[in-house]
C-alpha positions, 0 to 999 in steps of 0.5 A, a space after each residue: 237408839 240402841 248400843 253398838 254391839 258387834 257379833 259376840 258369843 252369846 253365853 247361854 248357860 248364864 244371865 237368865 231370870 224369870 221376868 216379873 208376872 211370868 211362872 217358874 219355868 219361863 226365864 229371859 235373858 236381855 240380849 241388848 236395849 232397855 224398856 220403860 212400860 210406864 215412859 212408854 219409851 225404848 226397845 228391848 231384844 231377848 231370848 225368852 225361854 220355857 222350860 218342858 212342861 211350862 205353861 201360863 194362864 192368862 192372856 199377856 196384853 201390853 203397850 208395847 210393839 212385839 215381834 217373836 221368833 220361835 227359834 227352837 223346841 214347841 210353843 202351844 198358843 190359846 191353851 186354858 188355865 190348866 195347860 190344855 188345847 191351843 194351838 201348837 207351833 214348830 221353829 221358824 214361826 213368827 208373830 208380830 203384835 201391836 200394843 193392845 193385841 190379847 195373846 197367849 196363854 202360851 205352852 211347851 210341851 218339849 220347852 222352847 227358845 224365842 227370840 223377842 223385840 219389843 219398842 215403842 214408836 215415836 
């Protein structure tokens, strides 16, 4: 179950980090919840966010349910390792991926701000 929060000001100028494995340019700030990949237990709710320009080079894969919500900016999906070709998606765009799912690599040409959940069901 997730902490009680009620509406509050979400500072974006501060609290953001880029998470392990991901290049410069793609920064995360943790919006509420807390995940466990190896317990393969509990949610977490982000904003993930990619500087102009950034791009990664692999497929991501992981154990956990995925909901994304492109809020703002481009998001490319499907480029190669160079940062070219893929497919280009505009806001207000959603996916959502069970575990298992290969997806990405992932570009922005202009940067860009999802909104993540990620969980485990029981």
């Amino acid at each position: 179950m997730s902490e009680h929060k009620e509406f509050h000001p979400v500072d974006l100028s501060a609290g953001w980090a880029t998470p392990p494995g991901y290049p410069a340019g793609i920064t995360q700030k943790i919006l509420a919840g807390s995940l466990d990949e190896r317990a393969r237990i509990g949610h977490r709710t982000r904003l993930l966010r990619f500087a102009p320009g950034t791009h990664t080079t692999q497929p991501f894969v992981h154990g956990y349910y995925e909901e994304v919500y492109l809020l703002s900016g481009d998001l490319i999906v499907g480029n190669d390792a160079d940062g070219q070709g893929g497919t280009p998606f505009a806001p207000h765009t959603y996916a959502c991926r069970p575990p298992g799912v290969h997806h990405g690599p992932f570009k922005s040409e202009q940067g860009c701000l999802l909104l993540e959940i990620h969980y485990f069901l029981r």
